[in-house]
N, C-alpha and C positions, 0 to 999 in steps of 0.2 A: 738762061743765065742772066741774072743783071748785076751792073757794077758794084763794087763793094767799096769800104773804108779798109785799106788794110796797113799794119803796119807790120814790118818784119827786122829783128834786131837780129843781125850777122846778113844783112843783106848784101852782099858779095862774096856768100859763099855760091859755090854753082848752083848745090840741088833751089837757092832762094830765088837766085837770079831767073832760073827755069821758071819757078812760083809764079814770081813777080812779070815776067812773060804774059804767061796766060788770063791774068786778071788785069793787065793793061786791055788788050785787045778788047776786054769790055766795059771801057773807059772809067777805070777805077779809079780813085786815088788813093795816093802813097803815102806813108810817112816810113823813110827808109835810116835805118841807121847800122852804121859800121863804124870802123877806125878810121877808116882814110876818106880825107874829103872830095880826095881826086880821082879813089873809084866810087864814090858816090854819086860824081858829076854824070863820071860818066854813066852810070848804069839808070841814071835817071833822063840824061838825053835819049838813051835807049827806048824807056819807057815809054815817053809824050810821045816817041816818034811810033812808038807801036798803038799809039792810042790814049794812054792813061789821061787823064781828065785835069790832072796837079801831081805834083812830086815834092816833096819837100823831107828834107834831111838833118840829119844831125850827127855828129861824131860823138864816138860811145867806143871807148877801152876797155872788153872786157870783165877786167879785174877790178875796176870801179863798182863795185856793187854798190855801195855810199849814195852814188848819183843816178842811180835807178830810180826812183820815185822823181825826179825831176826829167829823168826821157820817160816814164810813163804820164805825166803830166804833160808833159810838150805835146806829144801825141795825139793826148784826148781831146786839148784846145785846137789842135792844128785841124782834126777832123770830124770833130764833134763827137760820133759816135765810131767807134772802131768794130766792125762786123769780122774782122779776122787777123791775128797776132798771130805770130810763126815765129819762131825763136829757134835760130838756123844755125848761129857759130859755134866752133870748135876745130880743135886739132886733132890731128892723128899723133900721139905720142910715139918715138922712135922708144919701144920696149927694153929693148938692153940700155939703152943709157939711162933708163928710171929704175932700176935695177940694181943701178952702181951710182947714182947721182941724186940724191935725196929731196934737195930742195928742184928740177927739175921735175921730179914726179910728181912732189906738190903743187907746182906750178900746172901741169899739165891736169891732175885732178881738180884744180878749181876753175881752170879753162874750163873746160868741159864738163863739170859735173855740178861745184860752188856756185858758178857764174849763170849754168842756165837753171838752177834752182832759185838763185835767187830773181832772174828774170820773170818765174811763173808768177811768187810769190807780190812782187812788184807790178806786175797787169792784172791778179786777183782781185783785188778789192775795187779796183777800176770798173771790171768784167760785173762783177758782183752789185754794185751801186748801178750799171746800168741795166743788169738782168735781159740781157741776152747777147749774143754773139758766138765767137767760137776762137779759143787759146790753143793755136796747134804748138808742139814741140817737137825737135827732129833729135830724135834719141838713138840708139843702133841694137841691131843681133846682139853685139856684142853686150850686152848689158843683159842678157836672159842667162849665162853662165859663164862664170869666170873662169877664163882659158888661159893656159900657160903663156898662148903667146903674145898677149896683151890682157894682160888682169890691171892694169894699172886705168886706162879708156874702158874697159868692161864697169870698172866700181863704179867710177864714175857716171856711165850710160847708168847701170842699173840704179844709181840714188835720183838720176831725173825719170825714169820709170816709176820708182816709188813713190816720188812725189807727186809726178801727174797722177797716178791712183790714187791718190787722196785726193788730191783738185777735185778730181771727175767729181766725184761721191761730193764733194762741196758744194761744187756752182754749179750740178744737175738741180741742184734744187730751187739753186735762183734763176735757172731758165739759160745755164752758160753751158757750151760745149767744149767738153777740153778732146785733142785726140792728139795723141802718142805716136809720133812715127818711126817706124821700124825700118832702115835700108839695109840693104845689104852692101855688096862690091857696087860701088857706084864709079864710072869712070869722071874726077874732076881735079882742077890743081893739084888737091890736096893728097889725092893716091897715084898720081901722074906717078912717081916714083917706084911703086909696087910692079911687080909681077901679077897681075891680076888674073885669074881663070876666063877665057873671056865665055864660056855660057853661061856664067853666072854672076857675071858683072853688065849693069846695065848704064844707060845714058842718063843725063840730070834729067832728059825732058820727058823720059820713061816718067819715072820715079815724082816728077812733077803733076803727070798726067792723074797718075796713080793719088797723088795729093788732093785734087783738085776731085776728085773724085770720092773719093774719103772725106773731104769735108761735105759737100754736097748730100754722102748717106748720114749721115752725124756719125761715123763710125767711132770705137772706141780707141782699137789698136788698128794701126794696118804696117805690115807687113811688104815689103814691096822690093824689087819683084815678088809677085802673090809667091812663087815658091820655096821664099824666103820662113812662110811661114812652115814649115815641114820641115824643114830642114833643121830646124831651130827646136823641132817638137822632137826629132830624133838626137839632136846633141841632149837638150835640157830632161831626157827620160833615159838618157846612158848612166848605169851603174858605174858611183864613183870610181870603184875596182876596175873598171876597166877602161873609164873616163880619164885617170888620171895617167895613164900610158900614153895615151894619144898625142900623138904633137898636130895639137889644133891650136 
């Protein structure tokens, strides 16, 4: 393993912070960006103190999509060449209230779906002019079929799946790696609230390991916990007829 350039936009969501862990230790440097500057400090004292070689930050809102070309330019000045982007943020939308709450849902589907589409879009041409590297996206199960009991986070997943499949097929050819991540039940902040199943809910640093490892094979898709992918292969081949009874 040697150190990389990497920058990760939603870096204080867990599974990034996990990320951002293991690519310290082998004295990387950062260009980290989130909303807040005060968990930026911190997860960056984190890092120098785990090893990382520089850290350097920027505050980034989501919903600004406008001002992405100017955090995708900060970036490439800040590290010259970037060997690995991860585009990490998003919510969990609470399903009944987008259900009864309009501009809520909307809100929630460009969290998660507008926001990191337009995130790929915005380190493409970057990726692209420097012909190589690697564009990960942390996308979910839940974007392989839309389930009753969150189709709203599902759309959304699945149009940043659609989009990295056509990245891939782009910048294979200028020498760039996109790969698509697939989590399952992840235990972090953001599902703290859930009743999660616990054999099938794993830790950030699982699922980080599992990262880091996916990028390392150039993989396309991964799936994580690996039994994520089976599971996923028995929902998305259930006959609607008897798909749509299910309360999944």
């Amino acid at each position: 393993m040697s150190k990389k350039n990497v920058l990760i936009i939603g870096a204080s969501s867990g599974i990034a912070e996990a990320v951002a862990r293991r690519y310290a230790g082998q004295g990387s440097n950062f260009v980290l960006v989130a909303r807040s500057q005060a968990k930026l400090d911190v997860i960056a004292a984190d890092l120098i103190a785990r090893g990382a070689a520089g850290v350097q930050t920027k505050v980034w809102e989501g919903h600004d999509t406008a001002s992405l070309p100017e955090v995708a330019a900060f970036a490439w000045n800040a590290l010259g060449t970037v060997d690995l982007a991860l585009v990490a943020h998003g919510t969990l939308p609470d399903q009944a209230r987008a259900q009864r709450d309009l501009p809520y849902a909307m809100e929630q589907f460009r969290t998660n779906g507008e926001s990191a589409v337009a995130c790929m879009l915005a380190l493409a041409g970057h990726f692209e002019a420097q012909g190589n590297g690697v564009l990960a996206v942390i996308g979910s199960v839940a974007g392989d079929r839309g389930r009753g009991s969150n189709y709203v986070y599902g759309a959304a997943k699945a149009a940043v799946d659609a989009l990295a499949s056509g990245l891939r097929a782009q910048l294979f050819k200028r020498g760039v790696h996109v790969l698509t991540i697939k989590p399952g039940f992840v235990a972090t902040p953001m599902t703290a609230e859930l009743d999660l199943p616990a054999a099938l809910t794993a830790t950030p640093d699982r699922v980080a390991a599992d990262i880091e490892k996916a990028i390392d094979a150039r993989r396309n898709v991964l799936y994580t916990p690996w039994f994520w992918a089976w599971i996923m292969r028995i929902i998305r081949f259930l006959p609607t007829v008897i798909f749509k009874r299910l309360s999944l």
